[in-house]
KEBALO-209342 format. One record per atom (N, C-alpha, C, O): residue number from 1; residue in one letter; x, y, z. Coordinates in pm, 1 decimal, decimal comma, always signed. Each point is the difference from the previous one (the first is absolute). Example, Ala and Ser with C-alpha at 12.3 -4.5 7.8 and 13.67 -1.06 7.14 Angstrom:
REM residues 2
1 A +1319,0 -569,0 +780,0;
1 A -89,0 +119,0 +0,0;
1 A +90,0 +120,0 +0,0;
1 A +103,6 -1,9 +66,5;
2 S -138,6 +106,9 -138,5;
2 S +82,0 +119,0 +6,0;
2 S -77,0 +109,0 +73,0;
2 S +50,9 +110,8 +16,9;
This chain:
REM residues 58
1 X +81,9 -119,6 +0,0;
1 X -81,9 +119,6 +0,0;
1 X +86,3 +126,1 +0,0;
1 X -26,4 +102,5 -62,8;
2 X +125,5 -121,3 +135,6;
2 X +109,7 +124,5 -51,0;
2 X +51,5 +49,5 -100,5;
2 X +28,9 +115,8 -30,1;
3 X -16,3 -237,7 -34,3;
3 X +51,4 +96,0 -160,9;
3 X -164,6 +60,1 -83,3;
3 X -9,4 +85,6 -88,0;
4 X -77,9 -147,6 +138,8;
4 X -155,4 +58,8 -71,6;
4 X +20,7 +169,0 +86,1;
4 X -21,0 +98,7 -70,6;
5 X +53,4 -80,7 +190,2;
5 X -34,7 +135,7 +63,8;
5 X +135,0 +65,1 -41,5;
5 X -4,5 +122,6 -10,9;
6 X +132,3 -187,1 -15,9;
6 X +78,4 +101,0 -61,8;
6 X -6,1 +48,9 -136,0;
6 X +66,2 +96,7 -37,6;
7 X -173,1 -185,5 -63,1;
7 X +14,1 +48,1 -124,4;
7 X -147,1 +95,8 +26,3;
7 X +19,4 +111,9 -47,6;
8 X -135,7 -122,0 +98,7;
8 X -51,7 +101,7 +36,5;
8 X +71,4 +138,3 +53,6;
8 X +33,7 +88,6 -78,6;
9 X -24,1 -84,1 +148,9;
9 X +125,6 +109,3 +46,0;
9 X +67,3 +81,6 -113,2;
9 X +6,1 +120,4 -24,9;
10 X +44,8 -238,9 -37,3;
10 X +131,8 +119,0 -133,5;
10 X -112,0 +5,3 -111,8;
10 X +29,9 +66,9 -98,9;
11 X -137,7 -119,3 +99,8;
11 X -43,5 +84,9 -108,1;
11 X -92,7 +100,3 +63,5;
11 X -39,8 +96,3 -65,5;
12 X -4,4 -119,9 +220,8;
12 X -85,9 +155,5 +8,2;
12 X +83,7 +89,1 +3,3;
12 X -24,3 +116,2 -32,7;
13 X +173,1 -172,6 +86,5;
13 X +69,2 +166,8 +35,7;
13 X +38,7 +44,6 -170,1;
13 X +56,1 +104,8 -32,0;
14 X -93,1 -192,0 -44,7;
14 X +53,7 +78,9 -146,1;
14 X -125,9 +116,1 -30,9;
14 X +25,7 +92,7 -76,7;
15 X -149,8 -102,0 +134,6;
15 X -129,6 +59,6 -22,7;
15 X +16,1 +105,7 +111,9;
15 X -14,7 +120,3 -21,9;
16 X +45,5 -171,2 +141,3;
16 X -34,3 +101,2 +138,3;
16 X +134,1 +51,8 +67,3;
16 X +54,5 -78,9 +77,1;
17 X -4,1 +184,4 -94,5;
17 X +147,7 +66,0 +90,5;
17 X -50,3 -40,8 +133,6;
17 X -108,1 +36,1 +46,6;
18 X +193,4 -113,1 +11,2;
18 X -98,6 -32,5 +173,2;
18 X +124,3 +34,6 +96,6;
18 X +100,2 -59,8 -39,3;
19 X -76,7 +137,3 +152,6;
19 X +89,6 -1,0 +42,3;
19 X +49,7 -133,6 +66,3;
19 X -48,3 -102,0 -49,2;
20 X +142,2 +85,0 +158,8;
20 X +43,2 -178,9 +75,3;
20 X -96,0 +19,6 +117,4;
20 X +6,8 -115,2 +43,1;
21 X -67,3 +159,3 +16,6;
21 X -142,0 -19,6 +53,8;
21 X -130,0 -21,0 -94,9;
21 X -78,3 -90,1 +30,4;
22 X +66,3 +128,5 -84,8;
22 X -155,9 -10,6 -127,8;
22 X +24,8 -151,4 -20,4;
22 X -86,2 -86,9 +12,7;
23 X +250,9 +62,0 -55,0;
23 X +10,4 -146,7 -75,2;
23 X -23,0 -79,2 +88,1;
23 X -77,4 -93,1 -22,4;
24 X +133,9 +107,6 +137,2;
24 X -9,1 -67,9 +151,3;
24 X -164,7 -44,4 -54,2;
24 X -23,3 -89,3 -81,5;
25 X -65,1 +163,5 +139,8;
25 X -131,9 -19,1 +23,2;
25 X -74,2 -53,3 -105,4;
25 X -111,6 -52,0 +0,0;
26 X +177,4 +69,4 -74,1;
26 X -75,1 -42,1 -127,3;
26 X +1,3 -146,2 -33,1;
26 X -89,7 -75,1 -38,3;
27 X +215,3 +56,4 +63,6;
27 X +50,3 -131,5 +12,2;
27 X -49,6 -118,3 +26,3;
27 X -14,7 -107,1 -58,8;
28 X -24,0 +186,3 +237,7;
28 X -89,5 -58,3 +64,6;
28 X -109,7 -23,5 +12,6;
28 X -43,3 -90,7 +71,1;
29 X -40,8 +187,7 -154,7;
29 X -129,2 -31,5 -11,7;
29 X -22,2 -75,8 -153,4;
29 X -108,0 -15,8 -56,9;
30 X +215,5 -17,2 +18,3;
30 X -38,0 -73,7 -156,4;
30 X +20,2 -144,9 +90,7;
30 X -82,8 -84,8 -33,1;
31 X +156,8 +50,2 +117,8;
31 X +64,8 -168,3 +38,4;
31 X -124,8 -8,5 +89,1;
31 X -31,8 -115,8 +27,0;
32 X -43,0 +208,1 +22,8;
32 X -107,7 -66,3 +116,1;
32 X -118,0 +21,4 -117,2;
32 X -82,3 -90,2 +15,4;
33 X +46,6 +173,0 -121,2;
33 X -80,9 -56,6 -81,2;
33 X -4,1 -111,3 -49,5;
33 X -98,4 -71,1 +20,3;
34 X +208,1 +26,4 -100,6;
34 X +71,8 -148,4 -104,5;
34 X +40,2 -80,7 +94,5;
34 X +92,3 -77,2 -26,2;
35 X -157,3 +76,7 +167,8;
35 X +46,5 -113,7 +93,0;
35 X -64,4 -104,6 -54,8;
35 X +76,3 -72,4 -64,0;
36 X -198,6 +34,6 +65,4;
36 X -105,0 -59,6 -34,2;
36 X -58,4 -52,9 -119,2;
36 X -96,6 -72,8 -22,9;
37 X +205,0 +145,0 -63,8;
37 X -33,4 -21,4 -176,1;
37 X +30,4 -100,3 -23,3;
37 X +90,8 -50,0 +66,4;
38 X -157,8 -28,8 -178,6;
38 X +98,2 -101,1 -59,2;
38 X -14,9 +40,7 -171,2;
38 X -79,6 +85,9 -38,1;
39 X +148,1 -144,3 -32,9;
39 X +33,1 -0,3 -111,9;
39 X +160,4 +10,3 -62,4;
39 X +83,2 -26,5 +86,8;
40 X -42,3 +50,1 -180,9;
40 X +125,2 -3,3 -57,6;
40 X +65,5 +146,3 +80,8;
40 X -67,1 +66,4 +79,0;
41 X +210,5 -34,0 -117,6;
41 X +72,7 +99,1 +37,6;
41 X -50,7 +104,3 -95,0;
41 X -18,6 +109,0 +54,0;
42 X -14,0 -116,5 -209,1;
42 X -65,7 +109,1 -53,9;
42 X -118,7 +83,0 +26,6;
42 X -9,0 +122,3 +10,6;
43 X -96,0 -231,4 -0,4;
43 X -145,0 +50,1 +51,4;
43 X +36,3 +49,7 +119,7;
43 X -35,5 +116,2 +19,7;
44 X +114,3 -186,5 +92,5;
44 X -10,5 +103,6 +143,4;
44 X +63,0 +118,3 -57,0;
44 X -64,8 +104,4 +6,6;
45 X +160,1 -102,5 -52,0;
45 X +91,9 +133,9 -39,6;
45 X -141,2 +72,4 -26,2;
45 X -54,8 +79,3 +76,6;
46 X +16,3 -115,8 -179,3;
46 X -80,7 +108,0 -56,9;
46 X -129,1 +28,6 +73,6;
46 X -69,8 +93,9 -38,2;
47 X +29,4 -176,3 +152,3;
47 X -101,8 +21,8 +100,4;
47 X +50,8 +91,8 +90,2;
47 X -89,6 +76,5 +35,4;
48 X +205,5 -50,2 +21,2;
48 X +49,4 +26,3 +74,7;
48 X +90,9 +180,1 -45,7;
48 X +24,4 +97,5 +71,0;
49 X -5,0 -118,7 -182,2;
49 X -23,5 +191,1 -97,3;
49 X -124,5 +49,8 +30,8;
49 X -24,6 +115,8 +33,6;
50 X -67,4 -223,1 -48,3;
50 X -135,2 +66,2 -63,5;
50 X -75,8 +37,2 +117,4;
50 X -94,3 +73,2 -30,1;
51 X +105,1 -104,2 +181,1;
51 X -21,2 +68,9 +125,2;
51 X +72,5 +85,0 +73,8;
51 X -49,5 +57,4 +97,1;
52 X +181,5 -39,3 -137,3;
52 X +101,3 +118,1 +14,3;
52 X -75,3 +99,1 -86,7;
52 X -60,5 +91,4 +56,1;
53 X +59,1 -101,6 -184,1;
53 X -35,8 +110,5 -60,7;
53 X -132,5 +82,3 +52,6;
53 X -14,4 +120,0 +23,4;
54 X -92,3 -249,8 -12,3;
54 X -104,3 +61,8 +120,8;
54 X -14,2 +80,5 +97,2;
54 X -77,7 +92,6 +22,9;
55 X +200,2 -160,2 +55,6;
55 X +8,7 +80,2 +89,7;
55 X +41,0 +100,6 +21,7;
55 X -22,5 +50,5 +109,9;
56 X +89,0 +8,6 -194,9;
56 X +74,2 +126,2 -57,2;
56 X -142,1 +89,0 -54,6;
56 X -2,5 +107,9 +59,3;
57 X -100,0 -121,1 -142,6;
57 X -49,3 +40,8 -1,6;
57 X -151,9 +96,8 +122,8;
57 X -76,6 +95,8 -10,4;
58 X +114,0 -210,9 +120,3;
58 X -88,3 +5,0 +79,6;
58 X +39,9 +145,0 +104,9;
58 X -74,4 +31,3 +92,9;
């Protein structure tokens, strides 16, 4: 599950300037979302953009 939340990560920070606290948290709320997921490393990747980005909007 780590390399699924680190490739989440480098591609939000290619979308979002986050400072090393933002990434911190962010981090963390993508691994306690995608705790529970199952599927391949792509689909979480891309489950796991796609509620960051959410939440950015919120």
């Amino acid at each position: 599950m780590e390399a699924v939340i680190d490739r989440v990560m480098q591609a939000y920070g290619l979308m979002v300037n986050l400072t090393p606290d933002e990434e911190s948290s962010a981090r963390e709320r993508v691994s306690q979302f995608l705790a529970d997921k199952t599927g391949d490393e792509h689909q979480l990747a891309v489950e796991g953009l796609r509620y960051l980005k959410a939440q950015q909007q919120v």
